[in-house]
C-alpha positions as a LaTeX table, in Angstrom:
\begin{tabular}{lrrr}
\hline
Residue & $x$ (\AA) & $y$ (\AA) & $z$ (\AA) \\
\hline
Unk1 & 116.00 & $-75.93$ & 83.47 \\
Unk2 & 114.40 & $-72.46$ & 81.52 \\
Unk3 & 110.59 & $-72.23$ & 80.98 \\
Unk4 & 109.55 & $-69.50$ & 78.78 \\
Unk5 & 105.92 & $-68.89$ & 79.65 \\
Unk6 & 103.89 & $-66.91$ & 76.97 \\
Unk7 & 100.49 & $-65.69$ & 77.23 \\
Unk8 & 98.31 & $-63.05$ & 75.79 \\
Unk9 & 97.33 & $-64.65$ & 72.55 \\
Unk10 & 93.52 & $-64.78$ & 71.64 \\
Unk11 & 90.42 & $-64.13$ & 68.72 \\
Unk12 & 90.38 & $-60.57$ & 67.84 \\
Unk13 & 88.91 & $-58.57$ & 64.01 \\
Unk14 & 90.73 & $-57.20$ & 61.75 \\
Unk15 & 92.51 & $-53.86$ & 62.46 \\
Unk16 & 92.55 & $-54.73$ & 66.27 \\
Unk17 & 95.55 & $-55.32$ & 68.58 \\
Unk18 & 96.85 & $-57.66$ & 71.01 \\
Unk19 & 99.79 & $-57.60$ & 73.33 \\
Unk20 & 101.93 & $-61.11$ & 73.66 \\
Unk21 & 103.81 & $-61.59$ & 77.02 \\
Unk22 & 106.73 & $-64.07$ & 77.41 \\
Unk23 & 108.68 & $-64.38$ & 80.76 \\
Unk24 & 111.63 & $-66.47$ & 81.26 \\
Unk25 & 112.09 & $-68.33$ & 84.88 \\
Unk26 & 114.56 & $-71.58$ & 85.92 \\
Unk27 & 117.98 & $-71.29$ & 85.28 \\
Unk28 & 119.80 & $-67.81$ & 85.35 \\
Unk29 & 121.64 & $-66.92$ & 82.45 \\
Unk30 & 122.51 & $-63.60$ & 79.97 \\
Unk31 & 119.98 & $-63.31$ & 77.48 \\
Unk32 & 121.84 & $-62.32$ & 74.23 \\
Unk33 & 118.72 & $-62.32$ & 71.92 \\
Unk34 & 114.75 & $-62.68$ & 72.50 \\
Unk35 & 112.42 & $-62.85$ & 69.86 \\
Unk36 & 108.73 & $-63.67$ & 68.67 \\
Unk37 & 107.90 & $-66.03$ & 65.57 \\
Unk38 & 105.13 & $-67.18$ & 64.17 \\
Unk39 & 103.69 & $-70.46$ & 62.37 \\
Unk40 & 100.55 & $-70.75$ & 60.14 \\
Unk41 & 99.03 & $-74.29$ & 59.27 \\
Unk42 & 101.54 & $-75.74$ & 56.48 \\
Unk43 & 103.94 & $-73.07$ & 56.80 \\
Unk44 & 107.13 & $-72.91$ & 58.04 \\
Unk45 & 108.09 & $-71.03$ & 61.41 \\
Unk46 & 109.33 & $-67.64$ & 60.44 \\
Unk47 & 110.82 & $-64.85$ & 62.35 \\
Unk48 & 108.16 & $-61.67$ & 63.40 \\
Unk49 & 110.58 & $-59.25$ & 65.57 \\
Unk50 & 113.77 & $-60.13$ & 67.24 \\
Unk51 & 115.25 & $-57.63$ & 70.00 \\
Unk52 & 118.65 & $-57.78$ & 71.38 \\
Unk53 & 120.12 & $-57.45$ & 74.92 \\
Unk54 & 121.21 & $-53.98$ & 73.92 \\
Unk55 & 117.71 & $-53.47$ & 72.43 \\
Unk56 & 118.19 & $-53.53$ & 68.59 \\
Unk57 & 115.34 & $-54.87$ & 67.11 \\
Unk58 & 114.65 & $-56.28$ & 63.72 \\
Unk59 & 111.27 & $-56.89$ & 62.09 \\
Unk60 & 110.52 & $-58.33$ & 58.64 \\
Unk61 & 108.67 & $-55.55$ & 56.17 \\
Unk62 & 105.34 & $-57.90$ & 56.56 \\
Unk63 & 104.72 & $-56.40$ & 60.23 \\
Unk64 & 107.21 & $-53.55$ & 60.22 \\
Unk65 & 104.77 & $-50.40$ & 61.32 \\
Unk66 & 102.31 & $-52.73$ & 63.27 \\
Unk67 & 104.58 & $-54.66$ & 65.55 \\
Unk68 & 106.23 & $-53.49$ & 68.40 \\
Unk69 & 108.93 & $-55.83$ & 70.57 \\
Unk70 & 110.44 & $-54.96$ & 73.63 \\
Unk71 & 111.69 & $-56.41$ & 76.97 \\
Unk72 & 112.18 & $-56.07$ & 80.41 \\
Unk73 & 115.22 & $-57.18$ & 81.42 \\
Unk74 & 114.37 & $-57.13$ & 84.74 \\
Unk75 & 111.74 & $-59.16$ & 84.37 \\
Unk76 & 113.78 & $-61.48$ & 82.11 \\
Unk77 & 110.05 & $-60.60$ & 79.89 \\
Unk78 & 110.07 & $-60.20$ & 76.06 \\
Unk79 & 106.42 & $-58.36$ & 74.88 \\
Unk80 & 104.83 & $-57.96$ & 71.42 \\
Unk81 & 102.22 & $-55.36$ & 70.65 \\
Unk82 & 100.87 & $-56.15$ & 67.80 \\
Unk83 & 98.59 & $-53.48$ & 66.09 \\
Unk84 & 96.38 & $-53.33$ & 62.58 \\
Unk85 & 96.31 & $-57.07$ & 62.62 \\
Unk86 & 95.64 & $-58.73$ & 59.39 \\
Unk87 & 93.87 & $-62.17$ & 58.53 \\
Unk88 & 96.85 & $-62.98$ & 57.39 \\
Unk89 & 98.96 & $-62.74$ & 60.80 \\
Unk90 & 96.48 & $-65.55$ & 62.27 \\
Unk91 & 99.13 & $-68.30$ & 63.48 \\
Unk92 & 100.69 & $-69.53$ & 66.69 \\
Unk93 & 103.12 & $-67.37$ & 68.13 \\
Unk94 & 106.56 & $-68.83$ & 69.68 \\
Unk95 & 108.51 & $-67.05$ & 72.00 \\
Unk96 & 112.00 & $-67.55$ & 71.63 \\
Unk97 & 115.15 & $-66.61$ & 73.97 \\
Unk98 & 118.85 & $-66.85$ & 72.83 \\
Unk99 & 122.00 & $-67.16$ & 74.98 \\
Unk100 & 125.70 & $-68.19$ & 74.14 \\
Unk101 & 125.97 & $-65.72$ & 71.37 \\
Unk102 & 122.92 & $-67.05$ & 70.50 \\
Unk103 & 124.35 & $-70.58$ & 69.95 \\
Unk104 & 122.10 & $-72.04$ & 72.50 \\
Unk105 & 117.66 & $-71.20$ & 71.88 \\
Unk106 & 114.89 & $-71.98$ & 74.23 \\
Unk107 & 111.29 & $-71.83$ & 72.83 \\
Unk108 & 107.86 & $-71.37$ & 74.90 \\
Unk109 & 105.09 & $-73.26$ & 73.91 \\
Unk110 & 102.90 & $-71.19$ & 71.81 \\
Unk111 & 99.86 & $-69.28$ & 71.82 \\
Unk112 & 97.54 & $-68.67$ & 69.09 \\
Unk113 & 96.51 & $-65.77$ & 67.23 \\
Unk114 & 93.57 & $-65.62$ & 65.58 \\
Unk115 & 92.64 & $-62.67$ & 63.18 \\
Unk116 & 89.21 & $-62.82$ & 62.00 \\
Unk117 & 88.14 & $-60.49$ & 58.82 \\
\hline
\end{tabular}
């Protein structure tokens, strides 16, 4: 069984930051992919930064410049510092881990962000 376990979501204002943690415990496996996505009320989930094994990472233009992912692979722990936030990046956050060649995906449960202007 895999648990992804996310935490570090909360209310902050405009132009602050918060730092998202998500660690990965049960079975043992090789993470190909882990990644951070977000869903707003009536909006569909959508991808926020992705980082691979190797540690490419990929981040849509919206956050590009204010969002930083990275992981421990020791610690089998994806983070996301996530700086200048906007109104507009008020959602809840899923944590998401890929393995398989990223055939198989395991989400955490999700932890809100709210951005207040």
């Amino acid at each position: 069984q895999v648990q992804l376990v996310e935490s570090g979501g909360g209310l902050v204002q405009a132009g602050g930051s918060l730092r998202l943690s998500c660690a990965v415990s049960g079975t043992a496996f090789a993470i190909n992919t882990m990644g951070w996505y977000h869903q707003a009320p009536g909006k569909q989930r959508a991808l926020v930064a992705s980082i691979t094994s190797g540690g490419t990472t990929s981040y849509p233009d919206s956050v590009k410049g204010r969002f930083t992912i990275s992981m421990d692979n020791a610690k089998r722990t994806v983070y996301l510092q996530m700086n200048n936030l906007k109104p507009e990046d008020t959602a809840v956050y899923y944590c998401n881990v890929k393995r398989n060649f990223n055939t198989i995906s395991y989400w955490g449960q999700g932890t809100q962000v709210t951005v207040s202007s």
